[in-house]
N, C-alpha and C positions, 0 to 999 in steps of 0.2 A: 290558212290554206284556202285555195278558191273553194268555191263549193261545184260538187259534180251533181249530173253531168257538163261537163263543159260545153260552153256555145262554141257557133259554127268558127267563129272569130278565133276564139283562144285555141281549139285545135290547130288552126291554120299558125298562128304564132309559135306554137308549141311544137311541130313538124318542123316548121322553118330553124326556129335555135338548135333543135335535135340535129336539123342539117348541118347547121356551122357548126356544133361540136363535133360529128365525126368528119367533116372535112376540115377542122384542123388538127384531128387528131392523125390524118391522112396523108397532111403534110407534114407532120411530126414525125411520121413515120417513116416518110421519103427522104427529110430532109437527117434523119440520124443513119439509115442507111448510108446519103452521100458522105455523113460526117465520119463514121466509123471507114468507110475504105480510102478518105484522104489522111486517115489516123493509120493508116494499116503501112499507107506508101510510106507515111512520117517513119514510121518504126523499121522498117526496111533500108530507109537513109541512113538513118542513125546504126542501125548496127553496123552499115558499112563504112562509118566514119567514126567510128568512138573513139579513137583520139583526139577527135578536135573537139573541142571544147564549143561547146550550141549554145548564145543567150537566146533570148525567148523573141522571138519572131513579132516583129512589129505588126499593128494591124494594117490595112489598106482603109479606106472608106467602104469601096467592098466588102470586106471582111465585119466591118462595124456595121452595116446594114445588114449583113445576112444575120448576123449575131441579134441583132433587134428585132429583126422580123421571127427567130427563132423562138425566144423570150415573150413579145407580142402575142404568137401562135399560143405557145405553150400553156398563156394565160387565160386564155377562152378553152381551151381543153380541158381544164385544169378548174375553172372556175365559174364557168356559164352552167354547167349542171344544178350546182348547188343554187345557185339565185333564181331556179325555172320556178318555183312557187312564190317567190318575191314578183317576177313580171306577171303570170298569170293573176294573182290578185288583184295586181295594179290595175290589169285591162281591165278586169272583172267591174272595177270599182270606177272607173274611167265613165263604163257604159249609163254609171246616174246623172251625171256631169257635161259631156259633150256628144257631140255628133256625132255619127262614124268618122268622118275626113281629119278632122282636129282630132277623136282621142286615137286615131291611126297614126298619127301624127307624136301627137304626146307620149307615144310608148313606144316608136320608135326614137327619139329622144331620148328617152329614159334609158332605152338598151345601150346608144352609142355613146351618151354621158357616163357608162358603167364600164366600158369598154376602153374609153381614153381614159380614167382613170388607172385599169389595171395597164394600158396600154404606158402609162406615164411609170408605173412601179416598173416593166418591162425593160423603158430606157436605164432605170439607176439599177436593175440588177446586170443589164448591158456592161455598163461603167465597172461593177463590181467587179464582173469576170475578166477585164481586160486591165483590171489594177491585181488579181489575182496571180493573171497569167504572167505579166512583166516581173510577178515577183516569183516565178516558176513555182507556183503552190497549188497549180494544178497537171492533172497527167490528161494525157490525149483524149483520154474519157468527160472531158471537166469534173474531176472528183479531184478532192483534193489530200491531197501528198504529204501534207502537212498533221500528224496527229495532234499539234496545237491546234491549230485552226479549226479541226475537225470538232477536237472538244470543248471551243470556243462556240462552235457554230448549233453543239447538241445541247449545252447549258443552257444558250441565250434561249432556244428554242423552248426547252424542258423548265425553267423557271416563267418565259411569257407562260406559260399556259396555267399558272397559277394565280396570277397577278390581274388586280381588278378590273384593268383596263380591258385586260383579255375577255373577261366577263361581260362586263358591260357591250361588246363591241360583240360579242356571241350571244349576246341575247338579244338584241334586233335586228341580226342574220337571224334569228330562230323562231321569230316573233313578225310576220310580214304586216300581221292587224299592229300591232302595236309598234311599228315603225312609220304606216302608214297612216295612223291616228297621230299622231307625232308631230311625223315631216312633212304633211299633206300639205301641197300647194296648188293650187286652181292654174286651169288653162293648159297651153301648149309648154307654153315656158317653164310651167311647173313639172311637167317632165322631166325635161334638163338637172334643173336642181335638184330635183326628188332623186334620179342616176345618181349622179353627183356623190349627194350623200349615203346612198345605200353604198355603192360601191369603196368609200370614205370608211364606212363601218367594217366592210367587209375586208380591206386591206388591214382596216387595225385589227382584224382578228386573224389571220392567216400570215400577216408578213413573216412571223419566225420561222413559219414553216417553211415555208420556199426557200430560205433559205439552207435547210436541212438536204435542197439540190446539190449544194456542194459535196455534201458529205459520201452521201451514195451517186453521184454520178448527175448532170445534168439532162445526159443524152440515154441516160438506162432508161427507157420509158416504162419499164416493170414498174419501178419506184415512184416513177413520174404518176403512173394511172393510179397506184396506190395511194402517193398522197393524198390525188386529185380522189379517188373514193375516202379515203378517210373526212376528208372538208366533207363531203356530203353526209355522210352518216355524223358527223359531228353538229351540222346543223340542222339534222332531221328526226333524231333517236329524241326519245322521252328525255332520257337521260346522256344529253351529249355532253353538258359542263363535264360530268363524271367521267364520262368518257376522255374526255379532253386531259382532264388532270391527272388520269390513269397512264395517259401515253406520255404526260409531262412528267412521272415519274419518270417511265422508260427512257427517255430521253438523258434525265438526270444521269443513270444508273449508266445508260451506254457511254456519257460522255467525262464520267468519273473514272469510268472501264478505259478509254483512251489516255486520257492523264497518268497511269496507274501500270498502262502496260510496259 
């Protein structure tokens, strides 16, 4: 963790990210209101056609960009909280090494290499839901309809969180010195890479999760904030492994419950 009190520098960093997560959590907010009353009309239509038979509505390009940008958003809401003590170190640590213009420089780098990464997860959980929706295994809500899927999606989730890989990949999300004693690479460019890989770590530790989006809803953002606070407190608690493996039972336990019912 950096050490406080903070310089003038990391306040100002640390304002700024607080900014972009609640303005994307703002337009999360807009953009599931717009979803939920084009969901509203969908359901309207269809009661008044329920004889005919609906396959599932092909996307536009339009449709595939808003879906991306939805996903993209969701991802800095969701995930830039939990990494605010990963960048603040890094500046911290920045300030032995370069100038203000260059490590200004190097840690912005470092934010938008971290960003196109989860930006990159964003696209393929994009693809997910639109190989989903063709296969109508989701409802208006993006949740999905399917209690296989459902307990496919709670297992894969509730067993990662026991498995080594999950460990290792939450312990230098957890660990900012000893990710940064590690991966430490000198200069501007070493920013770049240094994102890169922290966000690299941080997607192996959280993919099962998000995908747990399906299960409760894409666009419920109760669940959404909730996740996005559980990642935090999972990589900030004393004891988050435990924590972790606590909810991987529940996980188990709910998606043994859907199989079952």
């Amino acid at each position: 963790m950096p050490h406080w009190p903070l310089q003038r520098e990391q306040w100002l960093s640390l304002l700024c990210l607080l900014a972009l997560t609640a303005l994307a959590w703002a337009i999360l907010l807009r953009m599931a209101a717009d979803m939920a009353s084009m969901a509203g009309m969908a359901s309207m239509a269809g009661m008044a056609a329920m004889s005919v038979s609906v396959s599932p509505t092909p996307w536009g390009p339009n449709d595939a960009l808003l879906m991306l940008a939805m996903w993209a958003v969701m991802m800095i809401g969701m995930m830039l909280p939990s990494a605010l003590p990963m960048f603040l170190l890094y500046q911290q640590m920045l300030r032995k090494y370069l100038d203000p213009p260059a490590r200004q420089l190097a840690l912005l780098l470092f934010g938008l290499a971290y960003l196109l990464l989860w930006g990159a997860f964003g696209l393929l959980a994009t693809a997910l839901q639109w190989s989903l929706e063709q296969l109508a295994l989701l409802d208006p809500q993006l949740r999905s309809n399917s209690r296989w899927l459902g307990a496919a999606l709670l297992l894969t989730a509730g067993i990662y969180q026991w498995l080594p890989s999950k460990a290792a990949c939450l312990a230098h999300c957890r660990g900012p010195v000893l990710f940064l004693m590690g991966h430490w690479r000198p200069g501007i460019a070493g920013g770049w890479r240094m994102g890169l890989a922290h966000a690299a770590y941080c997607l192996g530790c959280c993919w099962a999760l998000m995908g747990l989006l399906f299960v409760v809803g894409v666009m419920n953002l109760l669940w959404v904030a909730a996740i996005g606070v559980y990642v935090l407190l999972e990589k900030t608690l004393p004891q988050g492994l435990w924590l972790g493996r606590c909810a991987g039972l529940l996980m188990l336990a709910a998606g043994a419950a859907l199989l079952l019912a």
